[in-house]
N, C-alpha and C positions, 0 to 999 in steps of 0.2 A: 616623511619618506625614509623608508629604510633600506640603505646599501645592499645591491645581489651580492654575499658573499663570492660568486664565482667568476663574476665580471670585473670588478673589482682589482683595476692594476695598479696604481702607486699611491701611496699613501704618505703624509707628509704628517711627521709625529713632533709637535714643539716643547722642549725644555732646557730653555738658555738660562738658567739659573747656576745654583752652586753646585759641585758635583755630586755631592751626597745625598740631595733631592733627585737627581738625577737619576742616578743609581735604585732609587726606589720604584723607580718606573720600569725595572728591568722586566717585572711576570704581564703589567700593564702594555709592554710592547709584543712579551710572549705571546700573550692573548690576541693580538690582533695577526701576530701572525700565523697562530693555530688556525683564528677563523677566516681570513682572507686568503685563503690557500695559494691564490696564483697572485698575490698585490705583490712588487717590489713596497721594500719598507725603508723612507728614507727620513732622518732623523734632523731637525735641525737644532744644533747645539751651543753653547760658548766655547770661544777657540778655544780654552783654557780644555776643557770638556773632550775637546774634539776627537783624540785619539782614546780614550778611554768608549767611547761610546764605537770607535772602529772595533773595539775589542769583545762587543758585543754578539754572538754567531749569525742572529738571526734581523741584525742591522743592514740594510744593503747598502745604503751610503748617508755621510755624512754632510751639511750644509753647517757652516760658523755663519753666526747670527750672535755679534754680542749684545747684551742688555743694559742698554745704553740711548741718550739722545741721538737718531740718525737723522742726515741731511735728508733734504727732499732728492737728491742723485742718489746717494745709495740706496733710500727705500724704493725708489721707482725702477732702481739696478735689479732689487730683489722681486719685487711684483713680474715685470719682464721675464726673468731667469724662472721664475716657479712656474707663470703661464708656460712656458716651454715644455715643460716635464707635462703638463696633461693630470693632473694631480685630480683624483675622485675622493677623497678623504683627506680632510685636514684635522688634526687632534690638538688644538693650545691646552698643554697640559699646567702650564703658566700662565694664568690669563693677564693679559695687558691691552690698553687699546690699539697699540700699534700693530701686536698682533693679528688681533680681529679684524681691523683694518685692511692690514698685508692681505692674510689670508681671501676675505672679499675682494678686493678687488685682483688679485690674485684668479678670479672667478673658479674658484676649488666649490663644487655645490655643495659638501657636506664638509659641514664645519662644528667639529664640536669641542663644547667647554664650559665656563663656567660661566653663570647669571651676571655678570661684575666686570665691570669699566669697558662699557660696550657691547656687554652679552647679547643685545637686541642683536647682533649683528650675526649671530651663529643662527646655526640650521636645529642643532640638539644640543640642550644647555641644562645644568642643575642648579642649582643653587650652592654655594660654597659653603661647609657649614664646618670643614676643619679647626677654626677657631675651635669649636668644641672637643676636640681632641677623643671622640669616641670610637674611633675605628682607628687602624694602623694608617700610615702612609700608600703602604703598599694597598690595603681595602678600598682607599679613599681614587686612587687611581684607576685600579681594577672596577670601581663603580662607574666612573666616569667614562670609559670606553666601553662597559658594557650600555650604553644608552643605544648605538650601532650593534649589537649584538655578539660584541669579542666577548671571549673566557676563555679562562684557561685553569686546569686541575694543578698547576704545579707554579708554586708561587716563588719557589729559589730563587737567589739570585745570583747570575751567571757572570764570569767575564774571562775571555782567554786572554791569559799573559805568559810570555816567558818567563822557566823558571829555572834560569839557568845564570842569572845575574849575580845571586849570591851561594856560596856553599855551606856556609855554616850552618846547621842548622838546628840548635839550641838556645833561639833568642826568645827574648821576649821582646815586643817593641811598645815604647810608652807614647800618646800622643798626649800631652797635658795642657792645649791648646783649646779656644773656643771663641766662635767670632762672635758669642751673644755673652757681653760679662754675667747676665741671670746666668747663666749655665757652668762657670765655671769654678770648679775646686780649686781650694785655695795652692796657688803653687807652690810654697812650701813645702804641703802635702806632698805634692808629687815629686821632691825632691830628697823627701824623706822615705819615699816609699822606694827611688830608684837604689837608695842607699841600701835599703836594705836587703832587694834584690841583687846587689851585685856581690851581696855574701851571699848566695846559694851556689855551691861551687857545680860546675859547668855548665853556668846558662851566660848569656852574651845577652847585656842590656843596651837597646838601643833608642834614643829619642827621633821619633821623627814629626814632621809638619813642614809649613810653605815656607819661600822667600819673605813672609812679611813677620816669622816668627822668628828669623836666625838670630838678630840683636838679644829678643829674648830668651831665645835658647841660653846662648852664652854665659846671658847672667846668672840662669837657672841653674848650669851646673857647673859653679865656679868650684871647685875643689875635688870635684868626680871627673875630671876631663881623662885621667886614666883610668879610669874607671867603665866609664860608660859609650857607647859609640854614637856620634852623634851627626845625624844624620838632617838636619834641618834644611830644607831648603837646596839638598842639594840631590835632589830625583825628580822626574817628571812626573806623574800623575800613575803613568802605566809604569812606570821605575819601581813607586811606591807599593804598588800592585804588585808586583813579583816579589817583592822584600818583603811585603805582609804572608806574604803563600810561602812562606818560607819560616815562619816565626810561629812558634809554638803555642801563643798569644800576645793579643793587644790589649792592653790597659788602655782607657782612653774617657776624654769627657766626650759629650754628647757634641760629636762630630761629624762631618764626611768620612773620615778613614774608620770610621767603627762601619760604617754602610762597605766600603771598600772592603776593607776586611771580611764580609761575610760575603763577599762576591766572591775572593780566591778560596772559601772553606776553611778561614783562621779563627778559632774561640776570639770571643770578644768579652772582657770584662768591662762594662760601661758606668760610669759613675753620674748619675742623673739626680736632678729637684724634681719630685713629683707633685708640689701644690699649686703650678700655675697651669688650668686647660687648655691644651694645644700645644704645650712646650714638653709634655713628661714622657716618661716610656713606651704611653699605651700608645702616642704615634708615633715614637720618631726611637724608641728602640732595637737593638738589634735582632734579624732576622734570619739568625746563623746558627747551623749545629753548635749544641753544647757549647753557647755565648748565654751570657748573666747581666743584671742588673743587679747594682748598687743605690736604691735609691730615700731619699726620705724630702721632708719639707724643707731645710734647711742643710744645706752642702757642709756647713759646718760641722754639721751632726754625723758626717758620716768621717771614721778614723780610720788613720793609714794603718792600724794592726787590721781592724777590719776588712781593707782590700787588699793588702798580705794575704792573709790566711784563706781567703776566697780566691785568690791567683793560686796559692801552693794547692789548693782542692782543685781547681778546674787543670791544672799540670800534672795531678796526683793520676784523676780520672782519665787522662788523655795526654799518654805517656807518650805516645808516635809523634 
């Protein structure tokens, strides 16, 4: 059974994950709501999520759903609250059983998502094959909504923020964080690269990342503290968002703020391992004007004169 594009009034789109998975679903929400012309589009998200996902244009409201063990009260809170809405489309873009679950008995008829931990349970389903890492993130999304018949020609990724938080505006911001240790450059590195940034005279270096990275921040720039501005832990998600659209590039390991980043139209310099499938550039890099990859088999391999000289080229070409 396939959805009347024009009957078709609210749609309930699930990605309680991390927010840089998130954010890659941004042309994957475009499309549905290029094709369901009259559907209200409501997203349900992690609180963490929440207001970054309000910052979406074409989001009409927001549900916090964290990803987490719930009681049998709040899941039955949530089934209740969604039959309310009248929901004709439901998207787990994160498959789990609870959601499949939710979403049935939820009684939402068209339920789609992936073959995996209860796929029986959906209306339109694929098989998950991302492990393989042979399409982007953003491809692999945009396939899975098109099974309903969404697309869309423009696969940017969008987010309004205020940009009126910071003025300076000759920074570069480093993230040198990564919540997968495969993924990350040795910080050293990155302490030696902020170094040598902060001799280029008139650019303003700043580190940024979460509350769980400030201890580490600290350590990392023990001797740069006048040097460098360090911003750890101390912005909200949508904070973060405005200080990146403000910064002339991000350096960064293979994170959520390089996705963020290419939401406000900041170059993104990305330092990735390409030999593990499903972890390297080809899905999980960045999808931003004139942003780069740095990548090889071994992190080791890649030198901090290396991503120097590749930050002063990308600053050279895009001098605004």
């Amino acid at each position: 059974m396939q959805p009347n594009f024009k009957t078709v009034k609210n749609i309930l789109v699930v990605r309680n994950d991390r927010f840089g998975e998130f954010l890659l679903n941004i042309p994957a929400l475009r499309a549905l709501k290029e094709t369901f012309i009259n559907a209200k589009l409501i997203a349900m998200v992690d609180p963490y999520v929440k207001e970054l996902a309000a910052g979406i244009p074409f989001i009409d409201e927001v549900i916090s759903w964290q990803a987490k063990r719930h009681s049998l009260t709040e899941t039955l809170k949530l089934i209740r609250s969604l039959r309310k809405k009248h929901f004709d489309i439901a998207v787990v873009l994160n498959p789990s059983k609870e959601l499949h679950m939710i979403t049935t008995l939820a009684g939402i008829p068209v339920r789609v998502g992936y073959n995996r931990k209860w796929g029986r349970l959906l209306t339109h389903r694929i098989e998950d094959k991302k492990y393989l890492g042979d399409k982007h993130e953003i491809e692999y999304n945009l396939q899975l909504v098109g099974l309903i018949g969404a697309k869309t020609e423009n696969l940017a990724l969008s987010l309004n923020v205020n940009n009126d938080i910071i003025e300076q505006e000759s920074i570069i911001a480093i993230h040198p964080w990564t919540s997968d240790p495969l993924k990350q450059w040795p910080l050293d590195n990155f302490y030696a690269l902020a170094k040598k940034l902060t001799e280029i005279p008139g650019l303003k270096i700043i580190i940024v990342g979460g509350r769980q990275e400030e201890e580490k921040s600290i350590r990392l720039l023990k001797g740069l503290e006048n040097r460098v501005v360090n911003l750890t832990g101390k912005t909200s998600l949508l904070q973060l968002a405005a200080v990146l659209k403000k910064c002339k590039l991000l350096i960064s390991a293979d994170s959520g703020p390089v996705h963020l980043a290419c939401s406000v139209g900041t170059p993104v310099l990305a330092i990735f391992r390409n030999d593990i499938p499903g972890k390297g550039p080809a899905r999980w890099g960045p999808r931003g004007k004139n942003s780069f990859v740095i990548a090889k088999n071994s992190l080791e391999d890649i030198k901090v004169e290396e991503v120097l000289e590749k930050a002063k080229d990308i600053l050279l070409k895009n001098p605004g």
